[in-house]
Each structure stands twice: as structure tokens, then as C-alpha cells.
C-alpha positions, -999 to +999 in steps of 0.1 A: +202+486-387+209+450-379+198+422-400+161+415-393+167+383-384+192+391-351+190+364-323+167+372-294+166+362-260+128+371-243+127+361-201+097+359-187+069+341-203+035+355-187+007+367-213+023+392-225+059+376-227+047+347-246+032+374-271+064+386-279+086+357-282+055+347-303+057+378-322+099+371-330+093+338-338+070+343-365+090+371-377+121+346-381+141+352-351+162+327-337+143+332-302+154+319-269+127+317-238+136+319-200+108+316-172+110+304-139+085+277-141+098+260-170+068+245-186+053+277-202+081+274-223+069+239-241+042+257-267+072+285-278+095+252-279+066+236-307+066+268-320+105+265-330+116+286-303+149+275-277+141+267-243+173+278-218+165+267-182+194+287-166+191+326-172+225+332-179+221+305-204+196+324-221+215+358-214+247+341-230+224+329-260+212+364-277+229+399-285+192+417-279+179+405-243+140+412-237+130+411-201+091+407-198+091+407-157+067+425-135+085+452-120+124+464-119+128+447-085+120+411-100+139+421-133+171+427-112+165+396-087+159+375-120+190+386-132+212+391-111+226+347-118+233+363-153+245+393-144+281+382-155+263+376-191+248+408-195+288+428-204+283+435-245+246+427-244+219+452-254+193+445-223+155+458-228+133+460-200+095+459-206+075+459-173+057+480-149+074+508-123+082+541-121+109+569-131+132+564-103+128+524-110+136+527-143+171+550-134+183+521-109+176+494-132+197+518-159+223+522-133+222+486-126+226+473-161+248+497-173+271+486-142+271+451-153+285+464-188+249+457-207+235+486-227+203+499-220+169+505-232+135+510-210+098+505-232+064+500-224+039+484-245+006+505-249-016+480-256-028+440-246-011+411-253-033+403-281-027+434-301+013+425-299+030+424-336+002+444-356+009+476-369-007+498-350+006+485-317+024+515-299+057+508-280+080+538-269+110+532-252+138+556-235+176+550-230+207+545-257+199+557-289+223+537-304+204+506-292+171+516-302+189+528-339+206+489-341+178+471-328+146+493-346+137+469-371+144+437-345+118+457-320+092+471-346+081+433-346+065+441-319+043+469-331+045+493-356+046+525-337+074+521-326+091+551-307+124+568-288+115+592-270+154+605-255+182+595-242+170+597-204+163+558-197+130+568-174+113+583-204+091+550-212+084+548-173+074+586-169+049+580-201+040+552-191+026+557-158+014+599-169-004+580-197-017+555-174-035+581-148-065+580-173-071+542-174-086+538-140-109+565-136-118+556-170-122+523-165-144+527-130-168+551-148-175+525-169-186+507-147-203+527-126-224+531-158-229+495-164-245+490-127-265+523-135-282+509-163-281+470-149-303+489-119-331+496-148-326+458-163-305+469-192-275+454-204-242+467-199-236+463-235-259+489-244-234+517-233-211+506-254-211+521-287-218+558-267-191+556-242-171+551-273-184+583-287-176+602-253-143+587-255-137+603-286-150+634-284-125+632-252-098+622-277-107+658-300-103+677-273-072+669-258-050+686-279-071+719-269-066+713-231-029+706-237-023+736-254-038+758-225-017+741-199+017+746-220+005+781-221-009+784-189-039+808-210-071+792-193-095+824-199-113+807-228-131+778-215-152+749-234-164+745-199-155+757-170-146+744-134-178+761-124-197+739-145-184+705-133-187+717-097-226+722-105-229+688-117-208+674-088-247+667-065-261+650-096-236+622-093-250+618-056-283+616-069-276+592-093-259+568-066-287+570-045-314+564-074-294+535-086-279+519-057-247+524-066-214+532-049-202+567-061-175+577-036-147+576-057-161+607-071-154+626-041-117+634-045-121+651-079-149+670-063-130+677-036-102+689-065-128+706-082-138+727-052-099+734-045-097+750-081-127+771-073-111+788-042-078+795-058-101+814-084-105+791-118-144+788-110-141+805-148-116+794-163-114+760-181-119+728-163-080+721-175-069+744-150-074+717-125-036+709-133-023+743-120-044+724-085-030+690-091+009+708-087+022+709-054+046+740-043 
């Protein structure tokens, strides 16, 4: 482990780049900040943090290198001025893309001489530095084994998951399949009840509840798709298929858009003709595969 103090560099200063340098500067680290429009820099600067307006600069000024971009294209095309800088440097990429993304920007950093290490932040910006925050990253283990202490500042989970460098991407976005339907079926339940004059707010503590009887059951559903044993169901494909028309009838009651249902009906109708009407609804994943 390296002292817990080690110099940091941190480009990129959107919400949730700011929360990290944020997070290293109240920890004690000598923090440098990079971002193209140099004045989000000025509160970090207050904050005791140094303010490099060229990349390489701020490349050249740290051994541990945080990139807080969007995606892997503008982490490359950001860095590609301090690409000379990056030879001896230990570069970590936190931002959004895939697999594949992930193995180029690898490829591309390794080329350059940097070592590598891909994460992803499972949480907001807010919830940066406490100790329940999870990050998990993928890439050189002997990065993540120098730098643990250094990164845990960020969150106390704190996880390597492998050498492969797209492990944090492929979590990352299989993770992140459950956040939009989520997400929309909240809110189809908030203009549901908004239809009858109630207040969104009133769903709250019970979607909660649903999303933790979701959370109990999860390890169940995994555990018949590693074993592919689907023959004894909590509930069945069958079952959701028969509740399928009430979601129409709820639209039309409340006046509310419910097509997005339609391709997991649609799914759920595919898993009955390849013969899981019976088996449990986590069978839908031997549909979701594609020969």
C-alpha cells in the first residue's frame, strides 16, 4: 500500500468529478484538477486543491491519474495532449461505456506506457466518500493493490473484480439493465395515483418495500439461472403473462402511457412458446440469449 496521502491528479470536474477531488482533498491528498472550462476548478482551488490548465500538466503532476469524463471516446480525445505524460503513471478511468470501450481505452493506455485500471461508481455524487459507497473496478491488480487505500476515499466498498480491464464496464452496464425499467415504473405509478389526486409521494415507502422484497429474492432467481433448474417456481411465466391485459386496463383507466410494457410482454409470450409457461418467471433469461 502506498502512503495514504499519494498525490492525485482528478480531470474532469462535472458533478461527480468535483465529488471526488472533493472527497481527496478532505482526505489529505495533494489533489490536482483538470477541466476544459477552467472556472469549475476555482471552488476545489478555495478548497486547497491545484488548478493545472494544460492536461499534461496535470498528467505530469500526480503518480495516480483519475479521469472523470463521459465516455472512453472523450477520455482518449482529452488525453491524447498528455499522452506523452501518461508512461509510469497509473491511469483510472471512471465514466460510462461498454466492454469493448473499456478494452480500447486498456489498449490505448497501456500503449502510451500508463498502467491501467477501469471502475464505476454505483452510486450519486452525493454519496461519494461514505462508507457504504460501492466502487468496483477491473484491470492491474497491482494498481488497485498500490492504490487501495488512495481509492477507498472514495467509498468504502471498494472492489477488484479481475484482471480483465472490461470487468467494471460489463457490471456496470449488466447492473444497470435494472435502473430504467425501474425507474419508468415508478413513474408510471406516480401518474397512476396523480390520475386519482394523490401525491406521488405516497408510493413511496411501498415501492420501497417491493424493492426489497425484489432485493430477497434475487439470490433465488440467480441460483436457478447458474443451474439452469427452473421447475420450482415462486411464480411462473404463466402468471405474469395473465396479468399482462391488466396493465392495459390500468392505462386506459388512468390515462396513462403504458407501451413500454409491450416488449416484456412480447418476451413473456416468447418464453411461453418455447415451453416455460411453468417454470419460473427467471427463465425469461434462457429467452433473452440469442443462438
Amino acid at each position: 500500500m502506498t502512503d495514504n496521502r499519494t498525490p492525485v491528479t482528478v480531470l474532469g470536474l462535472g458533478s461527480m468529478g468535483t465529488a471526488l477531488a472533493e472527497a481527496f482533498i478532505e482526505a489529505g491528498h495533494p489533489t490536482t484538477v483538470w477541466n476544459r472550462t477552467a472556472s469549475k476548478a476555482a471552488p476545489l482551488v478555495a478548497r486547497g486543491a491545484r488548478h493545472e490548465t494544460a492536461i499534461a500538466d496535470a498528467v505530469a503532476a500526480s503518480p495516480l491519474v483519475i479521469a472523470c469524463l463521459t465516455t472512453y471516446d472523450h477520455t482518449r480525445e482529452a488525453l491524447e495532449p498528455a499522452a506523452a505524460a501518461l508512461a509510469g503513471r497509473s491511469l483510472v478511468t471512471l465514466n460510462s461505456g461498454s466492454p469493448a470501450g473499456a478494452r480500447e481505452m486498456a489498449a490505448w493506455a497501456t500503449g502510451h506506457g500508463a498502467r491501467f485500471l477501469d471502475g464505476a461508481i454505483k452510486n450519486v455524487p452525493t454519496a461519494v466518500g461514505k462508507p457504504d459507497t460501492l466502487l468496483y473496478y477491473g484491470g492491474d491488480r497491482s494498481v488497485f493493490a498500490e492504490y487501495e487505500t488512495t481509492l477507498r476515499v472514495l467509498g468504502g466498498d471498494t472492489v477488484h473484480l479481475g484482471e480483465e480491464s472490461d470487468l467494471a464496464a460489463l457490471y456496470e452496464m449488466a447492473v444497470g439493465g435494472t435502473l430504467l425499467p425501474a425507474l419508468v415504473g415508478f413513474f408510471q405509478g406516480a401518474a397512476v395515483v396523480q390520475a386519482r389526486g394523490l401525491e406521488a409521494g405516497t408510493l413511496v415507502r411501498f415501492t420501497v418495500k417491493w424493492l426489497e422484497m425484489i432485493n430477497s429474492i434475487l439470490p433465488v432467481f440467480a441460483q436457478e439461472i447458474d443451474s439452469g433448474d427452473y421447475t420450482k417456481p415462486m411464480s411462473t411465466v404463466n402468471l405474469f403473462l395473465e396479468g399482462a391485459a391488466y396493465d392495459e386496463q390500468l392505462g386506459e383507466e388512468a390515462g396513462v402511457d403504458v407501451a413500454w410494457h409491450a416488449p416484456f410482454h412480447d418476451l413473456l409470450r416468447r418464453a411461453v412458446e418455447a415451453g416455460h409457461g411453468d417454470h419460473s418467471i427467471s427463465a425469461l433469461v434462457e429467452v433473452l440469449r440469442k443462438p
